[in-house]
N, C-alpha and C positions, 0 to 999 in steps of 0.2 A: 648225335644222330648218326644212322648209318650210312655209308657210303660205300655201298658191291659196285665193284667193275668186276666185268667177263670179262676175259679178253682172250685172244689166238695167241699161239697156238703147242700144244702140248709135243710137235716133233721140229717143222720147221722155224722155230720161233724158242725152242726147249732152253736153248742156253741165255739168250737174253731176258727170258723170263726167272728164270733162278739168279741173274743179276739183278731182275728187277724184284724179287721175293726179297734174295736177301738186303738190300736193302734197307727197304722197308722194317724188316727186321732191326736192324743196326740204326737206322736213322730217322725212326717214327717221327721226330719233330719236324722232317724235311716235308713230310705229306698231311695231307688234309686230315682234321681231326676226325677219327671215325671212320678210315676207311679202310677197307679190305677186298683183296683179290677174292673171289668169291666162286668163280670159275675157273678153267682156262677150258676152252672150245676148241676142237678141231677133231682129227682122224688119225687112223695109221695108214700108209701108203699101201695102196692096192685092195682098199676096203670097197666092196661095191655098194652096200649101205650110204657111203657117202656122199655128201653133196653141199652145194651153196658154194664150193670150191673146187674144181680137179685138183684129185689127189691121187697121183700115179705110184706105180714101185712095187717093190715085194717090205716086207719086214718083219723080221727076224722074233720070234716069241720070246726069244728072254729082252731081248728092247721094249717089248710090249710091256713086261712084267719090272723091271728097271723104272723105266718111266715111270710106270704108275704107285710104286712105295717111293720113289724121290717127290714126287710132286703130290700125295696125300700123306707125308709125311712131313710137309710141311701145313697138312690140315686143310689142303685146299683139291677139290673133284677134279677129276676127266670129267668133261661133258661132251661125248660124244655125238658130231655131228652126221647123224646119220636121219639126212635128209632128202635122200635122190628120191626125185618123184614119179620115177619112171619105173620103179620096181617090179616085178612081178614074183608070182609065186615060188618060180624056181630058184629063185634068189635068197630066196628068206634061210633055208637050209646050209649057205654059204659057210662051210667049215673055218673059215678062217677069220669070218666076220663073228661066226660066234665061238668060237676060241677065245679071241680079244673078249666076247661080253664073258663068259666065263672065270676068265684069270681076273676079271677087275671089277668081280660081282661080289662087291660086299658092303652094297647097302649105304656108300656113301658117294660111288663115282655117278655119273647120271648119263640122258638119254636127250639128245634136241630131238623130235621125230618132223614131218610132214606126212608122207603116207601113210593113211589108214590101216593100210595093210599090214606097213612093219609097226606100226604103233599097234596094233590087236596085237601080232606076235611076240613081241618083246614084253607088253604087258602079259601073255601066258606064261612066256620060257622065262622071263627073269624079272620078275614081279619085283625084286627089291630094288631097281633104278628108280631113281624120280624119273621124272619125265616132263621135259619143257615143250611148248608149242612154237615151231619157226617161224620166223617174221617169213620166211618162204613164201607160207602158204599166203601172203599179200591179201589180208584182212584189209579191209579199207572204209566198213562200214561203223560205228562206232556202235550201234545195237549188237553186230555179232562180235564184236570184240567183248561185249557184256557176253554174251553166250558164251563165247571160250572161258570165260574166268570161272563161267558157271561147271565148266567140267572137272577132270580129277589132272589138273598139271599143277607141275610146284610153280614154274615161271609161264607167261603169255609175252612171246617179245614181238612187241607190238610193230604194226607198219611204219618204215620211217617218214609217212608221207603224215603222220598223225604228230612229228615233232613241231611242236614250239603252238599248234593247234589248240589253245587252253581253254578255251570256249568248249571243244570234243571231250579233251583229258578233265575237264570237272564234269564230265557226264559218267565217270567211272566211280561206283563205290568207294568210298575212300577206303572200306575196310579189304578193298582188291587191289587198291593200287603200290600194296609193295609187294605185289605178283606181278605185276607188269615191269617190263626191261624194256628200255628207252637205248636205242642204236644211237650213237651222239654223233658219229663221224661219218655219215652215211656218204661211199665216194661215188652214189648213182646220183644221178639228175634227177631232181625233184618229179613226179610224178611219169618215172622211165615207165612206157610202153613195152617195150624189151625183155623185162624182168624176167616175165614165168620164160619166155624165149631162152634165155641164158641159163636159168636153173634144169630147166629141161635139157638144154646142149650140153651141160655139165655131168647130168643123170646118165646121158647118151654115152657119154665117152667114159665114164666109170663100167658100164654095162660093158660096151666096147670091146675093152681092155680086159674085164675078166673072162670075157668071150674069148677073147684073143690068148689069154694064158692055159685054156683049155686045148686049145690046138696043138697037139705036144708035137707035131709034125711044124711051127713056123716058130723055125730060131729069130725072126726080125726083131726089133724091137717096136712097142708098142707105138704109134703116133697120134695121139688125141688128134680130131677135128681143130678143136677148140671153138670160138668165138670171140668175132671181132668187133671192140667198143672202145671206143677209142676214153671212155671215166672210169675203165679200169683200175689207170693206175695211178690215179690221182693224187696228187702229194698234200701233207697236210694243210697247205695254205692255200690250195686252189680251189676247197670248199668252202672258203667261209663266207660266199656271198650266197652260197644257197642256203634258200627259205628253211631248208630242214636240217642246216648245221645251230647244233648243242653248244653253246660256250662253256666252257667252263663256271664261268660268271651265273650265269642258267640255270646249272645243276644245283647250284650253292644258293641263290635267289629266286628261284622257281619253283624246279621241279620237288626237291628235297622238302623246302615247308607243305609244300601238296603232298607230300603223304608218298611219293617215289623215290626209290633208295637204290634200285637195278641199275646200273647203266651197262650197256656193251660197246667194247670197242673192237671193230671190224679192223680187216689185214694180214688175212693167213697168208695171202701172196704176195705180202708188200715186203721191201728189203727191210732189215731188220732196224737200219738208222731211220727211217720213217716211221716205221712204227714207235720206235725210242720216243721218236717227239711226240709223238701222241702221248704217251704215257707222260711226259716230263710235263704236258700242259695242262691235263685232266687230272693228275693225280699229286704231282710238287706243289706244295705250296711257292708264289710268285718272288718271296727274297732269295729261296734255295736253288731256283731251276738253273741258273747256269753251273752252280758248283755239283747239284745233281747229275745232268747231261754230262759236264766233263767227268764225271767219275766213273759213271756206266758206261760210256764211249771209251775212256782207257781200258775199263774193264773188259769190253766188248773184242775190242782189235787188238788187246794185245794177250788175249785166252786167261786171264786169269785162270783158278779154278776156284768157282763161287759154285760147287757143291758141296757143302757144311753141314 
């Protein structure tokens, strides 16, 4: 049976994900039968499209074009997260946001959306993206979560507030639910108040900053707002008493015989050795994980070159 993990992130994240590719590659029996990297999520730095993270910077179009034949050349999407909810129309025309969908429009990288807005216009300018619906937009009712599946996305990644909920998740189609992507690590407190607050103050400061790069008269440097929450940066073991942490155990005796095969794993801003552990405990099987950890960790700090 299948087993997709998404996971972050295609720049801040790029090299321990090609440690963790190859891998994978080389050591199939260390990992769960069936499973496969199926995404990798994130942005380019200084995309005003983007969201669910600030993501600051300028970047360079041949990095754009680099990036994306190393990482679908091992057969696996960009899924660009472009999901600020705060867009407006002038935005949409963003030469540099759609440059990036250009150079990497071919039919296999894809699209998270949230705004109506850029979802119509990406569905005009560049019809050949799939296009997935953000757990963003903070569905929480389980009839319009039926609604979403009813429209034209390839993934629906459902509210994390709907994990471990089985009584809800058997009210979905079985023949929809391996459209649906299950967030396993969610590092918000079960039922945050906050959310759309933070996605929104995230949306701000991407807007912000392109705002800011347009002023060719202020040599400063740009300074996000940001936002302050103190489950930001939650390390992998300080979740596991919440209601809406995923076990591993879970995916493999749950969720997967129901007919769910998505999963994502969150962490574009986490250091890279936290995210390592995530990956070592959702996707190694439990005799290999310490011989896996130490070999991506040496591989990690000491730069290998694991692009093959």
């Amino acid at each position: 049976m299948e087993m997709n993990f998404h996971i972050p992130d295609f720049t801040n994240h790029l090299y321990l994900n090609t440690i963790l590719i190859n891998s994978i590659s080389k050591h199939p029996e260390c990992f769960h039968d069936g499973l496969k990297i199926a995404s990798i999520f994130g942005n380019f730095g200084g995309c005003v499209w983007n969201g669910g993270r600030y993501l600051g910077g300028t970047t360079d179009m041949n990095f754009v074009k680099n990036v994306a034949e190393a990482i679908n050349s091992k057969n696996i999407p960009l899924r660009f997260t472009h999901t600020n909810p705060m867009l407006k129309k002038e935005h949409l025309g963003d030469p540099f946001c759609n440059q990036i969908m250009r150079i990497c429009n071919n039919g296999f990288n894809e699209a998270i959306v949230f705004s109506p807005l850029l979802e119509e216009y990406i569905r005009e300018n560049y019809p050949d993206y799939p296009i997935t619906s953000s757990t963003c937009k903070q569905i929480e009712n389980i009839d319009d979560v039926k609604e979403e599946l009813k429209k034209d996305y390839k993934y629906v990644v459902l509210d994390y507030n709907f994990n471990n909920r089985f009584d809800q998740l058997e009210q979905i189609d079985e023949k929809d639910r391996s459209r649906c992507e299950i967030l396993v690590n969610a590092c918000c407190t079960p039922k945050c108040k906050r959310r759309g607050e933070h996605y929104r103050s995230i949306g701000l400061d991407q807007i912000a900053e392109w705002e800011h790069k347009k002023n060719l008269l202020t040599k400063k440097p740009f300074e996000p707002k940001g936002f302050s929450c103190e489950f930001m940066n939650n390390s992998p073991y300080s979740i596991l008493e919440y209601e809406t942490y995923i076990s591993p155990q879970a995916i493999v005796e749950k969720y997967m015989p129901m007919g769910f095969v998505n999963f994502k794993i969150e962490g574009r801003t986490l250091p890279d050795i936290c995210l390592l552990e995530y990956y070592v405990n959702y996707m190694v099987k439990p005799e290999y994980q310490n011989k896996l950890r130490l070999d991506m960790l040496e591989a990690l700090t000491s730069k290998h070159k694991y692009f093959t």
